[in-house]
TORTOR-14211 format. One record per residue: residue in three letters; x, y, z of N, C-alpha, C in turn. Coordinates in steps of 0.1 Angstrom, whole numbers, plus 5000, padded with zeros to 4 digits. Example, Ala and Ser with C-alpha at 12.3 -4.5 7.8 and 13.67 -1.06 7.14 Angstrom:
residues 2
+------+------+------+------+------+------+------+------+------+------+
| type |  n_x |  n_y |  n_z | ca_x | ca_y | ca_z |  c_x |  c_y |  c_z |
+------+------+------+------+------+------+------+------+------+------+
|  ala | 5132 | 4943 | 5078 | 5123 | 4955 | 5078 | 5132 | 4967 | 5078 |
|  ser | 5128 | 4978 | 5071 | 5137 | 4989 | 5071 | 5129 | 5000 | 5079 |
+------+------+------+------+------+------+------+------+------+------+
***
This chain:
residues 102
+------+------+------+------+------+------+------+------+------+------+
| type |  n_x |  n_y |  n_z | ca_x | ca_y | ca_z |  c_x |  c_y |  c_z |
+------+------+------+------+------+------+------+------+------+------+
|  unk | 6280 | 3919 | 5438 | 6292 | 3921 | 5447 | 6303 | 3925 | 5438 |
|  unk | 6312 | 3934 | 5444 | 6328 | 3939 | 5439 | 6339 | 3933 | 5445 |
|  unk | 6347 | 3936 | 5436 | 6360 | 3933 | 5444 | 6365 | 3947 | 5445 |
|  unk | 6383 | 3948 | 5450 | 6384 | 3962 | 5453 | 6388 | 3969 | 5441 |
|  unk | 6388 | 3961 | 5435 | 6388 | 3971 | 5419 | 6379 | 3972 | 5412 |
|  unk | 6365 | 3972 | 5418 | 6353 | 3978 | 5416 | 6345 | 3968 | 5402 |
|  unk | 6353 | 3958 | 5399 | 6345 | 3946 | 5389 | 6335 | 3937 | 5393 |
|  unk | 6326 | 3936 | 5393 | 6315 | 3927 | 5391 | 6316 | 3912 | 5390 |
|  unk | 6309 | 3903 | 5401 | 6314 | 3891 | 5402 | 6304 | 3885 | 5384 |
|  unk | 6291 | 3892 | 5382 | 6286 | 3891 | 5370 | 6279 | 3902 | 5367 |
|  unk | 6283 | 3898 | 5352 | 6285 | 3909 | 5345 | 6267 | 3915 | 5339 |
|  unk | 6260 | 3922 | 5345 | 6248 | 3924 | 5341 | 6244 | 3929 | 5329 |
|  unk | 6255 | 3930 | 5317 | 6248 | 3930 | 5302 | 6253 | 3922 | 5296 |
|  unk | 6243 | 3909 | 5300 | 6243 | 3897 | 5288 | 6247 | 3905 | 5272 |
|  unk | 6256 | 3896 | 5266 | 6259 | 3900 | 5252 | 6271 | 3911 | 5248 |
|  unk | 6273 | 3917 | 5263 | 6284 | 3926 | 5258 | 6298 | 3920 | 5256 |
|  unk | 6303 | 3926 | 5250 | 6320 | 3919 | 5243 | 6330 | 3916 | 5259 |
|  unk | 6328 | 3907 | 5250 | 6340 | 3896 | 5262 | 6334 | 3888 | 5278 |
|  unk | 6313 | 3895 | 5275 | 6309 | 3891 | 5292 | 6308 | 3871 | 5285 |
|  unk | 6309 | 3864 | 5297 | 6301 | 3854 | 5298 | 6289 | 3852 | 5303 |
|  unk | 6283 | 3845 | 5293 | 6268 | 3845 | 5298 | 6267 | 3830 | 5313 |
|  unk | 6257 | 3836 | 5324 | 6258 | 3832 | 5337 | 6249 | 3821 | 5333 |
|  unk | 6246 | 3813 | 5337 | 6239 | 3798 | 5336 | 6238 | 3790 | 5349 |
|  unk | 6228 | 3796 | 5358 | 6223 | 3797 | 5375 | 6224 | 3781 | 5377 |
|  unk | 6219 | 3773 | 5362 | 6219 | 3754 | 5367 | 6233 | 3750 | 5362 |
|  unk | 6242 | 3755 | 5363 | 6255 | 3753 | 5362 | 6262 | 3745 | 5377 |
|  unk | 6268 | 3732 | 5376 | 6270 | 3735 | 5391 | 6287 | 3723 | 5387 |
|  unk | 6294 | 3727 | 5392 | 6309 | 3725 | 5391 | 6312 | 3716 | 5406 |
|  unk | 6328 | 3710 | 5404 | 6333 | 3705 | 5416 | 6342 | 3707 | 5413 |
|  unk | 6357 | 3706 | 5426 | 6368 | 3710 | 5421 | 6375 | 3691 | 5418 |
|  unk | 6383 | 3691 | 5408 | 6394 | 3676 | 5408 | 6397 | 3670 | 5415 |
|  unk | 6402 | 3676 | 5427 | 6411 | 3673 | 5437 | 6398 | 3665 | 5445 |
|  unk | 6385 | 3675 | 5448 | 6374 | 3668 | 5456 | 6370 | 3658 | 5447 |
|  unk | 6365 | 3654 | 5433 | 6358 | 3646 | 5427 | 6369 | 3638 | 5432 |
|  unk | 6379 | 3633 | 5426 | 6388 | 3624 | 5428 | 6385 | 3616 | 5441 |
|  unk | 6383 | 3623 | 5456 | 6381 | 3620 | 5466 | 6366 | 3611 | 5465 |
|  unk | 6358 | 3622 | 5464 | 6341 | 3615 | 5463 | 6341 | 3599 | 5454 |
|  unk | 6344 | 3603 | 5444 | 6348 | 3591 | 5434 | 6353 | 3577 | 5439 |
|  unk | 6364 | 3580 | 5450 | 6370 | 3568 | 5451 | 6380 | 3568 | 5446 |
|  unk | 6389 | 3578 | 5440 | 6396 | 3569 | 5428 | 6413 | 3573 | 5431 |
|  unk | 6412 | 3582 | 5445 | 6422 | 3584 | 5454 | 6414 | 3579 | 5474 |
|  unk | 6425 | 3578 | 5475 | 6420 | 3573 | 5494 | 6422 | 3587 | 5498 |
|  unk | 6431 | 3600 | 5498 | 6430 | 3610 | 5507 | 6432 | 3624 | 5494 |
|  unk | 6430 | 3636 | 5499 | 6434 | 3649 | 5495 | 6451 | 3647 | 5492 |
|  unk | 6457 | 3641 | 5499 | 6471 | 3643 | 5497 | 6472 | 3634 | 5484 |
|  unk | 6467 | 3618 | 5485 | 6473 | 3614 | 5471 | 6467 | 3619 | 5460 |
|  unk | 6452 | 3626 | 5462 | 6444 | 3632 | 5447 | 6457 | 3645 | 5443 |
|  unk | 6464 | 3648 | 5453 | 6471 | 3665 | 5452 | 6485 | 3658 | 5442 |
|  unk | 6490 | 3646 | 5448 | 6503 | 3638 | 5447 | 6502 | 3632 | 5428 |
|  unk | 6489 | 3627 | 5430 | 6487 | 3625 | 5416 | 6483 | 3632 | 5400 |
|  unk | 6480 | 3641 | 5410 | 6471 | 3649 | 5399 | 6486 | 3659 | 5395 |
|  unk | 6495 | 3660 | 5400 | 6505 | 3667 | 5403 | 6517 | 3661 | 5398 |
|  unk | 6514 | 3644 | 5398 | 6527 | 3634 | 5384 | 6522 | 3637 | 5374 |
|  unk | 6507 | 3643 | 5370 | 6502 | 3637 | 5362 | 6497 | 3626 | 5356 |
|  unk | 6492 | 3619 | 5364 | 6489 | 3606 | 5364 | 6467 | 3609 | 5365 |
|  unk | 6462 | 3617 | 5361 | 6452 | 3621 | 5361 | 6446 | 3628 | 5347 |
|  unk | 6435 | 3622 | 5344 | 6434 | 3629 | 5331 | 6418 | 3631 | 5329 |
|  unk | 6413 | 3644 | 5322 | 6396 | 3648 | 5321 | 6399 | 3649 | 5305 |
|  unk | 6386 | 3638 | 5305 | 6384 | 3640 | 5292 | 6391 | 3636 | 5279 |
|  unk | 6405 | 3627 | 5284 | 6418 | 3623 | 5278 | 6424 | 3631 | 5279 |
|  unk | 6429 | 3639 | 5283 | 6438 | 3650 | 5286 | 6445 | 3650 | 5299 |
|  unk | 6460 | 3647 | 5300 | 6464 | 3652 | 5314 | 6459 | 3664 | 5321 |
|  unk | 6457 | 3666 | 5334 | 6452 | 3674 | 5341 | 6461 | 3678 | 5354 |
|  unk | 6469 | 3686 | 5350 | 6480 | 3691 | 5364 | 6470 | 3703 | 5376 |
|  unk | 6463 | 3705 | 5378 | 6458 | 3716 | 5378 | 6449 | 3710 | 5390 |
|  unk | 6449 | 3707 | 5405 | 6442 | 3703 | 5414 | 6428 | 3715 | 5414 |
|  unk | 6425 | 3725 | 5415 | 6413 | 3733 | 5417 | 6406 | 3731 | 5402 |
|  unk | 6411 | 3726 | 5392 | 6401 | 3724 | 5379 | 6389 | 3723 | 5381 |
|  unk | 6385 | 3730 | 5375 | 6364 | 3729 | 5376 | 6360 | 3718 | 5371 |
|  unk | 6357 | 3710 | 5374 | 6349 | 3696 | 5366 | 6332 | 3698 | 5364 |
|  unk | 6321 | 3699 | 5353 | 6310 | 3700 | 5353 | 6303 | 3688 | 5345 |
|  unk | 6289 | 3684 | 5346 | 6284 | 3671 | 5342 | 6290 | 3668 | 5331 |
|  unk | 6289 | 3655 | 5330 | 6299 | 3645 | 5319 | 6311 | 3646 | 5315 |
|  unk | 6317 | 3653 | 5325 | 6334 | 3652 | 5325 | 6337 | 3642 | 5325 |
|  unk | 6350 | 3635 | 5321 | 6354 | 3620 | 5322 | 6368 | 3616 | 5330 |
|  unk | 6370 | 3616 | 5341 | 6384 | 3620 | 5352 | 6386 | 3606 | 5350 |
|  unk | 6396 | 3602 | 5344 | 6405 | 3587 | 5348 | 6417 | 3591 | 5362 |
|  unk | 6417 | 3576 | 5367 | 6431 | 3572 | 5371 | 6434 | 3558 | 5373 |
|  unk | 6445 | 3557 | 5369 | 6451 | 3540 | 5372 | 6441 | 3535 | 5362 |
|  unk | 6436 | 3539 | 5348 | 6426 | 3531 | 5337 | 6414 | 3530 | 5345 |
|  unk | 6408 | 3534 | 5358 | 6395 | 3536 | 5364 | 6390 | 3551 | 5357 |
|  unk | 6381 | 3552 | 5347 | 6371 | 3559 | 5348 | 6359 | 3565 | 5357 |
|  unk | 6352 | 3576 | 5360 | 6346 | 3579 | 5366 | 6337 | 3593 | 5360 |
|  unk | 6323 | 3594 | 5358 | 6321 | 3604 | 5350 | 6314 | 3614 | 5359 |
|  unk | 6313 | 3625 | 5359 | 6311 | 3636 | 5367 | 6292 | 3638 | 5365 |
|  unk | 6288 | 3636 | 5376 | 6273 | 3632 | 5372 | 6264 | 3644 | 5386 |
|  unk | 6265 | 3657 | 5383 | 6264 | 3663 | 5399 | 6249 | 3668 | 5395 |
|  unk | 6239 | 3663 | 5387 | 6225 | 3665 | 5383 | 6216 | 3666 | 5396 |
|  unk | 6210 | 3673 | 5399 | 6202 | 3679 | 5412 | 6193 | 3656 | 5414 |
|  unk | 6188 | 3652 | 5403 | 6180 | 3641 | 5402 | 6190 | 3630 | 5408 |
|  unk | 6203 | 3626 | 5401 | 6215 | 3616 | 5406 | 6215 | 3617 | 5423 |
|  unk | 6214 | 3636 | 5427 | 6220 | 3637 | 5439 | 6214 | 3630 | 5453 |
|  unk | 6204 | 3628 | 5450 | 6197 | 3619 | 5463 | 6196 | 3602 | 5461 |
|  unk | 6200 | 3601 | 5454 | 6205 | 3582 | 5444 | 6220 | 3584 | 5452 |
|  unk | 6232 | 3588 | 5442 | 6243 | 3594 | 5442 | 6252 | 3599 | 5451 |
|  unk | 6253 | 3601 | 5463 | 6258 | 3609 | 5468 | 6269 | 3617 | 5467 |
|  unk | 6279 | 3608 | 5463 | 6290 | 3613 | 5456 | 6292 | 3619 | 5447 |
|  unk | 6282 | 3622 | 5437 | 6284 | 3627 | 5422 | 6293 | 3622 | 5411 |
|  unk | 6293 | 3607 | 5415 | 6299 | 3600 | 5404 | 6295 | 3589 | 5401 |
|  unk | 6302 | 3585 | 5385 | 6298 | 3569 | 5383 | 6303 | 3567 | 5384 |
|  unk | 6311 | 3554 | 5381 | 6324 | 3548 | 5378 | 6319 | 3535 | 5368 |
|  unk | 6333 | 3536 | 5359 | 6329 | 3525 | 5349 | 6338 | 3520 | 5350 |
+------+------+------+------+------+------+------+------+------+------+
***
């Protein structure tokens, strides 16, 4: 697929300068939704409210950034609640959420 400036959603010569190589078992969630799944906000508004004081952090790192891509064993705190990003095809029928919490 294109966009209208005629670029490629992927880039079909692995290895050329500057492509990223694609990785089909790659599977992402956005912040804003883990936060929700997790538990570690009650709605979209406070995951948006918090993540937005900064009071949210991946990995120890503040995290302003509500659409952040989170992928397995990301580490999203709030309020000193940990929760680790676990979206493995095997967890997902255990799991539903795609989290732990420690």
């Amino acid at each position: 697929m294109t966009d209208a400036g005629g670029r490629s959603d992927i880039d079909p010569s692995p290895g050329a300068p500057g492509a990223e190589e694609f990785d089909p078992g790659v599977t992402v969630i956005r912040l804003g939704q883990f936060l929700k799944l997790a538990g570690l906000v009650n709605s979209g508004g406070e995951a948006k409210l918090r993540i937005g004081d900064g009071e949210v952090t991946v990995n120890g790192t503040v995290e302003t950034r509500r659409r952040r891509q989170l992928k397995n064993g990301d580490i999203v705190a709030v309020d000193g609640t940990e929760a680790v990003v676990d979206l493995t095809d095997d967890e997902a029928a255990d799991d539903a959420d795609g989290a732990s919490t420690t």
